[in-house]
DRENDO-1510 file (C-alpha; in Angstrom, 1 decimal, always signed):
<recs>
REC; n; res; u; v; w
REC; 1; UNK; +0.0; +0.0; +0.0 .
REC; 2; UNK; +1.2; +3.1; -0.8 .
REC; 3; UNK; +2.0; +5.6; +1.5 .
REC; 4; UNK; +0.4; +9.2; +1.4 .
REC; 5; UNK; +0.5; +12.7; +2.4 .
REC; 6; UNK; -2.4; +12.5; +5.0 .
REC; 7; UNK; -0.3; +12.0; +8.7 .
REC; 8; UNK; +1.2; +8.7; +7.0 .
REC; 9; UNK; -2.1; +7.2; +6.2 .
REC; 10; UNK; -2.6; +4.8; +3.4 .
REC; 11; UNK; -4.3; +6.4; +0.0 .
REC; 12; UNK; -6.9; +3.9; +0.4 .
REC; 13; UNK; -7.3; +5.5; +4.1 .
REC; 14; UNK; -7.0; +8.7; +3.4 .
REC; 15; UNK; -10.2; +8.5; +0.6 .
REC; 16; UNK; -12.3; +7.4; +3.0 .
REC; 17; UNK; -11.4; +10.1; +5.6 .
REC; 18; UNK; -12.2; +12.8; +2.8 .
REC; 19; UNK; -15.1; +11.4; +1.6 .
REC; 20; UNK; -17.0; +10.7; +5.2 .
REC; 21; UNK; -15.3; +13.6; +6.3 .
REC; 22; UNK; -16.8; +15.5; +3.2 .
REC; 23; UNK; -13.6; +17.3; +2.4 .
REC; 24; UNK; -14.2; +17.4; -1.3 .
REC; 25; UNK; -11.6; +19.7; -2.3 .
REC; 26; UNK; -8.8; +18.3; -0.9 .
REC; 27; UNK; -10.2; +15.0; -1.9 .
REC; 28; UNK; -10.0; +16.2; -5.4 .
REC; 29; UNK; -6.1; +17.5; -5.1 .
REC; 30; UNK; -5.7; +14.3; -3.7 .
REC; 31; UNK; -6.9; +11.7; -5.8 .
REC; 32; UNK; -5.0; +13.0; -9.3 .
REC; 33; UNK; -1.8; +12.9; -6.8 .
REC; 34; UNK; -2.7; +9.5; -6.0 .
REC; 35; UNK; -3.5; +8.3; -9.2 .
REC; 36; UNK; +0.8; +9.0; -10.7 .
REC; 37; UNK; +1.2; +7.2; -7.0 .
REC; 38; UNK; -0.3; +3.8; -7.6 .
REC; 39; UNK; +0.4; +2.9; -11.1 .
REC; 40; UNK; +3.9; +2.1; -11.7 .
REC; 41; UNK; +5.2; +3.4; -14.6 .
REC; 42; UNK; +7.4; +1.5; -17.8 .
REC; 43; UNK; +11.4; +2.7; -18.1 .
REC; 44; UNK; +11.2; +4.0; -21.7 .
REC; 45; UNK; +15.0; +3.0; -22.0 .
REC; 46; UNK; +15.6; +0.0; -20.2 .
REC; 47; UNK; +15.0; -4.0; -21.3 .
REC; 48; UNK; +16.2; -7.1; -19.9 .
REC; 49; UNK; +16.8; -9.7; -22.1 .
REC; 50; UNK; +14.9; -13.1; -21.4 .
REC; 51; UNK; +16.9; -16.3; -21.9 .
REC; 52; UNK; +15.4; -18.7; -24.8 .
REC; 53; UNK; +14.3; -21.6; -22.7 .
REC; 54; UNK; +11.8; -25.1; -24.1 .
REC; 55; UNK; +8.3; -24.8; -23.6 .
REC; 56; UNK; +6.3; -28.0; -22.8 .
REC; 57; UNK; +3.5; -28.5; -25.0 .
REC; 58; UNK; +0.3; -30.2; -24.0 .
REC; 59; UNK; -2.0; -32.6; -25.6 .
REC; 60; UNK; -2.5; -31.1; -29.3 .
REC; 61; UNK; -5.9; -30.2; -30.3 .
REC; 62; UNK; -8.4; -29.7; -33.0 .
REC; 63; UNK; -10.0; -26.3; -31.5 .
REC; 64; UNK; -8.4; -24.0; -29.2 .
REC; 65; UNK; -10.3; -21.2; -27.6 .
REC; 66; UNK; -9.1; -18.4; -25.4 .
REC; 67; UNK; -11.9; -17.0; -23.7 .
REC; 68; UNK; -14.5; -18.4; -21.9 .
REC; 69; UNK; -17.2; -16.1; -21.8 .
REC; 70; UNK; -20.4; -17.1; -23.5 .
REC; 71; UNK; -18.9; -16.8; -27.0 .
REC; 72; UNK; -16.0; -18.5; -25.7 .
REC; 73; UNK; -18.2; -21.1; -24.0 .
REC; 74; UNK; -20.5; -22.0; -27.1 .
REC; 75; UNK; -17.8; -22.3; -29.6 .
REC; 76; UNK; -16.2; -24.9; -27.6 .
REC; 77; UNK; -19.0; -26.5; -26.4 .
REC; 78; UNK; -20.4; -26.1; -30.8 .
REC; 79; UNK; -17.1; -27.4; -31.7 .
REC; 80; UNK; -17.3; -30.4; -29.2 .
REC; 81; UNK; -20.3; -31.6; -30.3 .
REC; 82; UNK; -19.1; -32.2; -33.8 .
REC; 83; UNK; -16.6; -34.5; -32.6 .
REC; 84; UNK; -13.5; -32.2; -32.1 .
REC; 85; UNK; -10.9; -32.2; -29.8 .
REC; 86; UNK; -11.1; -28.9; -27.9 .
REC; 87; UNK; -9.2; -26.6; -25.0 .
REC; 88; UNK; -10.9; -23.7; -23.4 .
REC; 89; UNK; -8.7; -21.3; -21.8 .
REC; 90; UNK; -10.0; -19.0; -19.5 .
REC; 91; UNK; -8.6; -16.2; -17.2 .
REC; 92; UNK; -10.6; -16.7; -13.9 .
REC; 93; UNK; -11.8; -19.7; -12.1 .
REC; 94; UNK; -15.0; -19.9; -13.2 .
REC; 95; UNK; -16.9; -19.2; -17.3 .
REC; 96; UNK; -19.2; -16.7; -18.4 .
REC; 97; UNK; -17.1; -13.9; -18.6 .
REC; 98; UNK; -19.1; -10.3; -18.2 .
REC; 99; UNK; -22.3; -12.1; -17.5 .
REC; 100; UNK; -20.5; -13.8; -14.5 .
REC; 101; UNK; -17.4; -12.0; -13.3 .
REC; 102; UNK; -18.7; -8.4; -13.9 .
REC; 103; UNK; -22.7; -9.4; -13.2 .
REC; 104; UNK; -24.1; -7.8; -16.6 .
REC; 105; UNK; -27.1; -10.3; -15.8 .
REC; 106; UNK; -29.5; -9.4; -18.7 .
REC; 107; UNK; -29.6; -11.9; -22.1 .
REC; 108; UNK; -32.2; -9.8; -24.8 .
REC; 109; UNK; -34.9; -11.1; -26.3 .
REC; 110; UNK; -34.3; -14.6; -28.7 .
REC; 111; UNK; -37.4; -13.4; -30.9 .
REC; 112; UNK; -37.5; -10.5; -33.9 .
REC; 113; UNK; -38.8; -7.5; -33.8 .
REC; 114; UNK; -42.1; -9.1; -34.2 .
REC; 115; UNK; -42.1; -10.0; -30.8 .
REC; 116; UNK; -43.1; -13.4; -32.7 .
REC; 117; UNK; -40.5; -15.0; -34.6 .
REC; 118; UNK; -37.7; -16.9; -33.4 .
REC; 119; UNK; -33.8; -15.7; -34.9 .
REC; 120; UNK; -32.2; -16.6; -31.9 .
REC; 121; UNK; -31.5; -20.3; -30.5 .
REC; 122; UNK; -29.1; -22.9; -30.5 .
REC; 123; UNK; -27.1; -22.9; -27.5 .
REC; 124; UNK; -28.4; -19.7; -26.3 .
REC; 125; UNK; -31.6; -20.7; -25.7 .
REC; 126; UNK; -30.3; -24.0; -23.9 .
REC; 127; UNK; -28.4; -21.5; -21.5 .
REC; 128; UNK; -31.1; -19.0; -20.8 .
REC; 129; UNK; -33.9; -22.6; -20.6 .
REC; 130; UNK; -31.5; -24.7; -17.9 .
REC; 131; UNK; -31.0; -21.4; -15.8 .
REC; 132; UNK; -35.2; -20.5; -16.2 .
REC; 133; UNK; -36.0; -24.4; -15.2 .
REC; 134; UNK; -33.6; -23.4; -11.7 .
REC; 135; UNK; -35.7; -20.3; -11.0 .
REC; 136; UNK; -32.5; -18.8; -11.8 .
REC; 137; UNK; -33.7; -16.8; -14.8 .
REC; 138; UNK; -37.2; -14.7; -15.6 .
REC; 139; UNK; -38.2; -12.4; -18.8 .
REC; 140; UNK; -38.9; -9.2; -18.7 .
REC; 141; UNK; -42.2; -8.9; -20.8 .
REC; 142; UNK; -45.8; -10.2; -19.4 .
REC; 143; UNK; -45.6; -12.8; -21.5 .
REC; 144; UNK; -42.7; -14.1; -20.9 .
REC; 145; UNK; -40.9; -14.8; -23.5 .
REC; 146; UNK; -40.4; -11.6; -25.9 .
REC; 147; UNK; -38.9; -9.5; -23.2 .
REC; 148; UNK; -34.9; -9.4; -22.0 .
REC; 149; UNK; -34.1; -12.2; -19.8 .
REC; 150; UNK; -32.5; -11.4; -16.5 .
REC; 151; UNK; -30.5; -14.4; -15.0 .
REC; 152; UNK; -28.5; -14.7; -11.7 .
REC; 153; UNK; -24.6; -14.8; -12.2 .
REC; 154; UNK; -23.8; -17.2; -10.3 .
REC; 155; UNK; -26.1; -19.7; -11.1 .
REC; 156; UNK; -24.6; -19.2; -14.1 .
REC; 157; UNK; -21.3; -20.5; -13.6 .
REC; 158; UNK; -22.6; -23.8; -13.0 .
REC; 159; UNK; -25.1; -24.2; -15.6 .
REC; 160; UNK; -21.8; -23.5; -17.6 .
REC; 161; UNK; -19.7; -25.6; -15.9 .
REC; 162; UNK; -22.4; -28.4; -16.9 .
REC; 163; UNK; -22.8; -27.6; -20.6 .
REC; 164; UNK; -18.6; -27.4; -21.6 .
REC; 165; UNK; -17.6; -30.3; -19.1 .
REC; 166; UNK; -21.0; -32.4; -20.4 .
REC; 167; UNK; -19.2; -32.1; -23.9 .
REC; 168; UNK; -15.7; -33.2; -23.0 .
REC; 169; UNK; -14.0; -30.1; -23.7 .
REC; 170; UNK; -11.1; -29.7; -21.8 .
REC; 171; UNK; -10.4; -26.8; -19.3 .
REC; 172; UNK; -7.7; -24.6; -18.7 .
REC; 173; UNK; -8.9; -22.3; -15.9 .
REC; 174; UNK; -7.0; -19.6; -13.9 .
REC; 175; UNK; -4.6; -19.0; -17.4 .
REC; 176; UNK; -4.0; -16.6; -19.8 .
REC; 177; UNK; -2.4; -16.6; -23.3 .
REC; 178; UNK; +0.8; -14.8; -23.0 .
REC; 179; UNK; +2.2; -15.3; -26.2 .
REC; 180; UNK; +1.8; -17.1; -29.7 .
REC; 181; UNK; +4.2; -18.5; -32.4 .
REC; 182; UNK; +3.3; -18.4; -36.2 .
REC; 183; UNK; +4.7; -20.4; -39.1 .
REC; 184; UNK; +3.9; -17.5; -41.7 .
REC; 185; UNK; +0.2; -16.6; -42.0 .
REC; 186; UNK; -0.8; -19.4; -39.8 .
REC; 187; UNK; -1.1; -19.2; -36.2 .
REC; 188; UNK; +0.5; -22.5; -34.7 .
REC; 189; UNK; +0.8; -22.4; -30.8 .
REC; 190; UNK; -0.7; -20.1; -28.4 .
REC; 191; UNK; +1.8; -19.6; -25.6 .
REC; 192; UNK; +0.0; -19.1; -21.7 .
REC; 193; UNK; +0.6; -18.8; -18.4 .
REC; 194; UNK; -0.7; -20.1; -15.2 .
REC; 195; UNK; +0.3; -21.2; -11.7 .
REC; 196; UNK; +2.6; -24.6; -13.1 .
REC; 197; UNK; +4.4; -22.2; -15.5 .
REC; 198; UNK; +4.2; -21.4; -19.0 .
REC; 199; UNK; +2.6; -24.2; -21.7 .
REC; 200; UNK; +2.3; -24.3; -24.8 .
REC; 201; UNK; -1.0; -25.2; -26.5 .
REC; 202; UNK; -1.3; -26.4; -30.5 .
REC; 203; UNK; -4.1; -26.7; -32.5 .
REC; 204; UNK; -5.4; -27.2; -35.7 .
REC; 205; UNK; -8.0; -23.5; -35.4 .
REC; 206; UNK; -8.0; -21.0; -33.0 .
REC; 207; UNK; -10.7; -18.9; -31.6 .
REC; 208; UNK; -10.4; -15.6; -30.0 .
REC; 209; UNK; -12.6; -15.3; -27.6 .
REC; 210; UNK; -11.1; -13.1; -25.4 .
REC; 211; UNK; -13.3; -9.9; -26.2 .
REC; 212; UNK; -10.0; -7.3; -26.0 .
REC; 213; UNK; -8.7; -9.1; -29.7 .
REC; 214; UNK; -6.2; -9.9; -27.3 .
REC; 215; UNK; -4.8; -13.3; -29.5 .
REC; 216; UNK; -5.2; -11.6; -32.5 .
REC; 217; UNK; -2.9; -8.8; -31.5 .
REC; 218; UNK; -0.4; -10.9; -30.3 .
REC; 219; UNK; -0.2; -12.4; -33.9 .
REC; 220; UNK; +0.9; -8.9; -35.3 .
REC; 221; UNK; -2.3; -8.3; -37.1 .
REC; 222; UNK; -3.7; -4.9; -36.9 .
REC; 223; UNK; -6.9; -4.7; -34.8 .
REC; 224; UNK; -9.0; -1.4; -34.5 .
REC; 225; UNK; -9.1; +0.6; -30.8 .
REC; 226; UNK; -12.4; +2.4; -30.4 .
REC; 227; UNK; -13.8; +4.4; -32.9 .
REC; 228; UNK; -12.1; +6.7; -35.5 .
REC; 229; UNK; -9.8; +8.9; -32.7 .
REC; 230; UNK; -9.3; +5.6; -30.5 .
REC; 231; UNK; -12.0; +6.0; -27.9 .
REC; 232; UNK; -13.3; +3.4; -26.4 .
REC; 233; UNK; -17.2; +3.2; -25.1 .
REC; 234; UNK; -16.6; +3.3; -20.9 .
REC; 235; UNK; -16.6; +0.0; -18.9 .
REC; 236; UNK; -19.4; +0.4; -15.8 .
REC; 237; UNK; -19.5; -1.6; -12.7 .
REC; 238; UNK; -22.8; -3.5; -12.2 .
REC; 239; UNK; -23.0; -4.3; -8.5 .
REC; 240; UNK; -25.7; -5.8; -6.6 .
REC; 241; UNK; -27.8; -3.9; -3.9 .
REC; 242; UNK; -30.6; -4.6; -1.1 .
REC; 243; UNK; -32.5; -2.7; +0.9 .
REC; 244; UNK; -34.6; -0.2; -0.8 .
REC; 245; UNK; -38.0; +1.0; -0.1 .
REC; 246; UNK; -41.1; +0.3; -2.4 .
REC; 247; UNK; -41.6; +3.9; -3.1 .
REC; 248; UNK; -38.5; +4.4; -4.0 .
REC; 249; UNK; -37.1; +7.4; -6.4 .
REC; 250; UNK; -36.8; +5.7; -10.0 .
REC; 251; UNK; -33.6; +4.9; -11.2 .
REC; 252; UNK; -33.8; +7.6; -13.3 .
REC; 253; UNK; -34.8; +10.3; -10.6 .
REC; 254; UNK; -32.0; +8.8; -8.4 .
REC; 255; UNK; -29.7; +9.5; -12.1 .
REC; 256; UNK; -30.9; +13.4; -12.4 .
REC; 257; UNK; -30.1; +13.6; -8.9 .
REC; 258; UNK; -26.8; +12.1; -9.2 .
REC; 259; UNK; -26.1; +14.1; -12.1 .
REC; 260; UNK; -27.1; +17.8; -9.8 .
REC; 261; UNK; -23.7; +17.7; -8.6 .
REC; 262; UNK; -20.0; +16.8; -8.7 .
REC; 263; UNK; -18.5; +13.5; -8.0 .
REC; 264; UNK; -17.0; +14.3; -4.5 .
REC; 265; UNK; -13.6; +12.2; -5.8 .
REC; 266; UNK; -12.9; +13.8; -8.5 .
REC; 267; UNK; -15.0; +17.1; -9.6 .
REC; 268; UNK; -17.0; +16.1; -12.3 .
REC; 269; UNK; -20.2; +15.4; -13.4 .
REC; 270; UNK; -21.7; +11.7; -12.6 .
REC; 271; UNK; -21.6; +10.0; -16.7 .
REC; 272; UNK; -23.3; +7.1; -15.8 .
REC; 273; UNK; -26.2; +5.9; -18.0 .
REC; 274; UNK; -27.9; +4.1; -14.9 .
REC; 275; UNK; -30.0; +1.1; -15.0 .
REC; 276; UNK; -30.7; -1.8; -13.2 .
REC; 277; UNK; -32.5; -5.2; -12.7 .
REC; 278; UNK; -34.2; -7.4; -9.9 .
REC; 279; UNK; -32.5; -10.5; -9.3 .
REC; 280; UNK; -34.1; -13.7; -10.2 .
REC; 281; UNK; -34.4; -15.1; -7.0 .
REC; 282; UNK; -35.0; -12.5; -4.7 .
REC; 283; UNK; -36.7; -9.3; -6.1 .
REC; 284; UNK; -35.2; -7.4; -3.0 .
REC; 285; UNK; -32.1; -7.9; -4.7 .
REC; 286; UNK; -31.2; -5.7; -7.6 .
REC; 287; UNK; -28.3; -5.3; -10.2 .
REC; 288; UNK; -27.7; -1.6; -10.4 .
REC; 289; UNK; -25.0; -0.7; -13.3 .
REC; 290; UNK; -24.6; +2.6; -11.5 .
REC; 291; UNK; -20.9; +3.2; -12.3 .
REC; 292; UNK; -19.3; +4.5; -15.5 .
REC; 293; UNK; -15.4; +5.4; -15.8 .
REC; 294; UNK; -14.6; +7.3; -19.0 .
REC; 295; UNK; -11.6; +8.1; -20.6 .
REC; 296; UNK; -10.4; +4.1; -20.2 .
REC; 297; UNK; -8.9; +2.0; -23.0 .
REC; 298; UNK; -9.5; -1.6; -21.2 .
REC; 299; UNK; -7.0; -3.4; -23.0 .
REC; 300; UNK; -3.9; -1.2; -21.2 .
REC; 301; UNK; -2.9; -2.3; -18.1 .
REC; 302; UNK; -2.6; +0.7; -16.0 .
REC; 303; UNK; -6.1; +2.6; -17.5 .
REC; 304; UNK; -7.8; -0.8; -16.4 .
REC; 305; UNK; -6.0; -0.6; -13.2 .
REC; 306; UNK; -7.7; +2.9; -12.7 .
REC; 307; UNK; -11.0; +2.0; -13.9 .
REC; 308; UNK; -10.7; -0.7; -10.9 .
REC; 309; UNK; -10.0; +1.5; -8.3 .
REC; 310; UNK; -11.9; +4.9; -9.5 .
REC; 311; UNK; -15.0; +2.9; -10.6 .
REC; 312; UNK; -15.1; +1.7; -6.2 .
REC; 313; UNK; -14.5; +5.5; -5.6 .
REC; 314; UNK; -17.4; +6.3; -7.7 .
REC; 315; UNK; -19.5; +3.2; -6.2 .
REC; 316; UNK; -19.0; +4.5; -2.8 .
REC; 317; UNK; -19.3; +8.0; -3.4 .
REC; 318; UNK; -22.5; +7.2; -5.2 .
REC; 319; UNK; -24.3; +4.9; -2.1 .
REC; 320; UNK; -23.5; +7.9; -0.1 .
REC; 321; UNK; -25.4; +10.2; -2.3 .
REC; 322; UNK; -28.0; +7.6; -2.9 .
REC; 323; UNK; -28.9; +7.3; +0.7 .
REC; 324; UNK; -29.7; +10.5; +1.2 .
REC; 325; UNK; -32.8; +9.9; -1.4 .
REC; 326; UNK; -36.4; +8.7; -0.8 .
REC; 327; UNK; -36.2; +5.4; -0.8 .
REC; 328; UNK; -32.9; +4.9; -0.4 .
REC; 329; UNK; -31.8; +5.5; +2.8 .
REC; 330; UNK; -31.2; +1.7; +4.1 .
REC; 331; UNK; -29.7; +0.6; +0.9 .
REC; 332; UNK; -26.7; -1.9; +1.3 .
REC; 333; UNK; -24.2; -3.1; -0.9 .
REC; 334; UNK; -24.2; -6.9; -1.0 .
REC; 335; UNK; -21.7; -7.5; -4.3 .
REC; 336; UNK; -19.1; -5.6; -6.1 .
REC; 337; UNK; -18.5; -7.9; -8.8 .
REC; 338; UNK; -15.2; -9.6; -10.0 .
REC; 339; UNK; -14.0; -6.9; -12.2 .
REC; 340; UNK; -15.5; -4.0; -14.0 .
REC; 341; UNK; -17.7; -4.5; -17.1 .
REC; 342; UNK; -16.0; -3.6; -20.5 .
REC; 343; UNK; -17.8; -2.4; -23.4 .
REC; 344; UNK; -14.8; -1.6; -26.1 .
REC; 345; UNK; -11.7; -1.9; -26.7 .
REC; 346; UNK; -9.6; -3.4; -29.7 .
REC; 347; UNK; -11.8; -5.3; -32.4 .
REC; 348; UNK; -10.5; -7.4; -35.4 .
REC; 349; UNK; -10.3; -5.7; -39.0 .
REC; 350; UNK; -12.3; -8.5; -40.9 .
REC; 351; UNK; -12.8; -9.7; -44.6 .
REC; 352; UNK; -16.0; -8.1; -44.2 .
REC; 353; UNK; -16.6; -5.0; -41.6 .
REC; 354; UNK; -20.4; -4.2; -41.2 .
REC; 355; UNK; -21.4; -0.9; -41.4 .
REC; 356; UNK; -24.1; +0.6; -39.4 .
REC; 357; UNK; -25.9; +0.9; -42.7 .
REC; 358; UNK; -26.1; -2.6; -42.9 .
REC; 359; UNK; -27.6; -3.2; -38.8 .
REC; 360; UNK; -30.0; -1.1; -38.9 .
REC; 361; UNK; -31.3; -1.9; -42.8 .
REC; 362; UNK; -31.6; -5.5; -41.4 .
REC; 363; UNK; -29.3; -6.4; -44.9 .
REC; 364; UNK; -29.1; -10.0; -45.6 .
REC; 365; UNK; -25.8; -11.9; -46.2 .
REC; 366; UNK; -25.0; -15.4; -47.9 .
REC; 367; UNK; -23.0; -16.3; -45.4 .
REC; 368; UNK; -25.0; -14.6; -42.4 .
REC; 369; UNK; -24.0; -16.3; -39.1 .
REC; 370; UNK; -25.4; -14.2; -36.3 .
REC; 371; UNK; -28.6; -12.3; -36.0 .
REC; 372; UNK; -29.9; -10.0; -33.4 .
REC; 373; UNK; -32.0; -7.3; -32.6 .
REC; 374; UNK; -30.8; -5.1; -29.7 .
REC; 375; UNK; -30.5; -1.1; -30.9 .
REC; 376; UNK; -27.0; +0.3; -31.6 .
REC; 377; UNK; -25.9; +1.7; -28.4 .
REC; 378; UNK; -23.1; +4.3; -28.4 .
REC; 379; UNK; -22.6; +5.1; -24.6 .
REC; 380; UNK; -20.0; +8.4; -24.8 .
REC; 381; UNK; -16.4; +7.8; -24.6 .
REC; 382; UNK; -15.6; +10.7; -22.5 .
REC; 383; UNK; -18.7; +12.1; -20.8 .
REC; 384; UNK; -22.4; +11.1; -19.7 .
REC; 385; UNK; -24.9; +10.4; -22.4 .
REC; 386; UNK; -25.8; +7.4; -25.0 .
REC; 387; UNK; -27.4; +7.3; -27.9 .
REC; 388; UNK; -29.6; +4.0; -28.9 .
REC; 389; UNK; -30.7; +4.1; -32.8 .
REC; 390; UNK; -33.0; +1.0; -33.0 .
REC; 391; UNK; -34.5; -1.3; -36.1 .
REC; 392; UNK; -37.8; +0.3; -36.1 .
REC; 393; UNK; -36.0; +3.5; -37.3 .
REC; 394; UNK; -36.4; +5.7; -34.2 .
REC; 395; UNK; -33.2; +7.3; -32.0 .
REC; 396; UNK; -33.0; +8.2; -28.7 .
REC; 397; UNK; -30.4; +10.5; -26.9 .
REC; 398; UNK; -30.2; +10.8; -23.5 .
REC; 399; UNK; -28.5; +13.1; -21.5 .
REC; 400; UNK; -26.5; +12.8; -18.1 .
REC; 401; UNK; -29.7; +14.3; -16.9 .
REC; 402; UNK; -32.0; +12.1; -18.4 .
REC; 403; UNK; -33.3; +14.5; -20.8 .
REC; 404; UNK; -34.3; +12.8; -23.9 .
REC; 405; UNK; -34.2; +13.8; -27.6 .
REC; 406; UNK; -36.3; +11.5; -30.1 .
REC; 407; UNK; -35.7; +11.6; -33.4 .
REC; 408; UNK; -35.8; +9.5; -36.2 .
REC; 409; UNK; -31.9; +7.8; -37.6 .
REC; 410; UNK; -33.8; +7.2; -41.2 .
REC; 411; UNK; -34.8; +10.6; -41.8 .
REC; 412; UNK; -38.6; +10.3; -41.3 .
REC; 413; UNK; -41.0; +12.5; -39.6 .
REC; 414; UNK; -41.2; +11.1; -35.8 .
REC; 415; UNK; -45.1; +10.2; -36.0 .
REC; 416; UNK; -44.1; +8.1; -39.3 .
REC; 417; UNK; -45.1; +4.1; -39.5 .
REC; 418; UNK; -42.1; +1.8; -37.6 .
REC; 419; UNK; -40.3; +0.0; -39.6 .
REC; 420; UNK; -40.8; -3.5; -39.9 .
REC; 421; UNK; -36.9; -4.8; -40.3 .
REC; 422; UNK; -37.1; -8.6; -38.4 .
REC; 423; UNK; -33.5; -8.5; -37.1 .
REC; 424; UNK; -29.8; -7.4; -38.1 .
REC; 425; UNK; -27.6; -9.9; -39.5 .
REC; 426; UNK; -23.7; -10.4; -39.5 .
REC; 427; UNK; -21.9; -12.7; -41.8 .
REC; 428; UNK; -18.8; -15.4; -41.1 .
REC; 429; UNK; -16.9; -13.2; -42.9 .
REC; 430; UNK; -16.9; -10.7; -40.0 .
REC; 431; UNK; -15.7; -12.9; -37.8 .
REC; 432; UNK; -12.2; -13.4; -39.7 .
REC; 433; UNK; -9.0; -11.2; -39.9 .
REC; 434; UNK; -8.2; -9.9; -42.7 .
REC; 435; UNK; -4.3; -11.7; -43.6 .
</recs>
């Protein structure tokens, strides 16, 4: 722990003495002090050289995927079933990635736009029906079925745990791919790393699943950051709350409100877009994704490391606030999830990039491989606000305030008939790098 300026208190310390002590302005001096204090910074001109050394290799394999999050999770489990030999690599101790280690608990609808037609299934729809048949998943809509689906995290991890191991693919958990070796334009071996040391795995195809592009970067092949200037959407906690009152303030009411003043930790204005859901199997219980770090690329080690620790200053900075609201005042904090929730970071430059043209036309490929229907939804790289431009036709943008503007993203008048576009499609060839 570093040590800081406040009568040799800890930073960590320190915070909380500003913050209960409401010293805001010396909290805000503070914190951008702290922040060169805690994350250790590279020695532009030194190196060390690493000795060549033999890697042991482990049982060869048809499929290798790094990532086990749900992509991660159905392409083994998709390859498995088709009689291939398969790893599945994942980072923490447990799968499901952001629906499990950062609590993002809501699955949308499987049906079209129609509310009717069916255009998702397959292995998603075996998830969301063994975690609904455990009372461990509900749908948002009165009729069940053509709303989101909210399901509970940590039932999760062992309905996952059934479906790859009920396969036979095998698990590497608690590793990460450190490295990889290519024999020209094909990718041979992933290097990774874990608590025996460094292995290396080979296989016939490799998947990334990793969500940061992180295997396909390590091959050398160009990836895109963010949009056009590099900047990334903002990761957001999603922690899990009890405790508040039936007449509660909205979540948007306790947003305005929020949004009325300046974050004690660091002057500005609250950016979070906030939102939330009742846990499947106590409604007292509710997901709230009530924190939102801008300015974060989540694929660099030191601006994750701050969205970390200033997305817990903004958590608590935000309870205290919240629990001075109607409703509110007995709220307690039951889960800070596993890590923060990313949004965007480095994506792969494919055969085929899809335009927005082509979502929100509902264009049809040949080779079309994944189909959906949630809205485009651009949450501001560097500020409150996010803008949803849905199949129907019609835009929203909301403010940090919650003020809304409507509009329509194909240029009719706002009263004009919706749309009637099924789904958006994306084809295999988005899913390849180009080279």
């Amino acid at each position: 722990m570093v040590i800081g300026r406040f009568g040799g208190k800890s930073c960590l310390q320190a915070i909380i003495s500003c913050i209960d002590a409401k010293a805001d302005c010396d909290l805000v001096v503070y914190i951008q002090t702290m922040i060169s204090d805690y994350i250790p910074e590279s020695c532009a001109s030194r190196f060390v050289e690493e000795p060549t050394r033999q890697t042991r290799v482990l049982e060869r394999f048809d499929v290798a995927v790094l990532g086990g999050g749900p992509a991660g999770v159905c392409a083994a489990t998709a390859a498995a079933r088709m009689g291939r030999k398969v790893v599945l690599v994942e980072r923490y101790g447990f799968l499901g990635g952001m629906a499990t280690a950062a609590s993002v608990n809501i699955w949308h609808t499987l049906l079209g736009m129609d509310k009717t037609t069916r255009v998702i299934g397959g292995l998603a729809e075996e998830i969301i029906s063994a975690l609904h048949s455990q009372g461990a998943a509900y749908n948002c809509a009165a009729d069940g079925q053509s709303g989101s689906w909210v399901i509970d995290p940590h039932v999760t991890k062992l309905v996952l745990d059934e479906l790859v191991l009920g396969t036979g693919v095998k698990l590497l958990l608690h590793t990460w791919a450190a490295d990889v070796l290519r024999d020209d334009d094909r990718l041979t071996t992933v290097l990774v790393e874990n608590k025996s040391g460094r292995f290396a795995v080979e296989a016939d195809q490799f998947i990334d699943c990793t969500g940061d592009a992180d295997l396909i970067r390590r091959t050398g092949i160009p990836t895109q950051l963010g949009d056009a200037t590099d900047r990334c959407q903002p990761p957001t906690y999603c922690f899990r709350v009890s405790g508040a009152d039936p007449d509660a303030l909205s979540l948007r009411e306790v947003q305005a409100e929020l949004f009325s003043k300046p974050m004690a930790y660091n002057g500005q204005n609250y950016s979070c877009f906030l939102w939330g859901t009742k846990m499947p199997q106590d409604p007292g219980d509710q997901m709230l994704a009530g924190v939102r770090v801008v300015g974060i690329n989540a694929s660099d080690a030191s601006d994750l490391t701050r969205a970390e620790i200033e997305g817990r200053l903004q958590l608590r900075w935000m309870l205290k606030e919240m629990r001075r609201m109607q409703g509110w005042k007995d709220v307690r904090l039951i889960e800070i999830p596993t890590q923060i929730g990313i949004r965007e970071s480095h994506r792969i430059l494919a055969e085929h990039q899809v335009t927005r043209q082509e979502i929100l036309s509902g264009h049809r490929f040949a080779d079309t491989v994944i189909q959906g229907t949630y809205p485009i939804d651009i949450h501001c790289p560097d500020g409150p606000g996010i803008v949803f431009e849905r199949l129907d036709g019609t835009r929203s943008v909301i403010h940090g305030n919650t003020e809304k503007d409507d509009d329509r993203w194909d240029d009719q008048p706002l009263g004009s008939p919706l749309r009637s576009t099924l789904c958006w499609n994306a084809p295999y060839r988005s899913q390849i790098p180009q080279g």
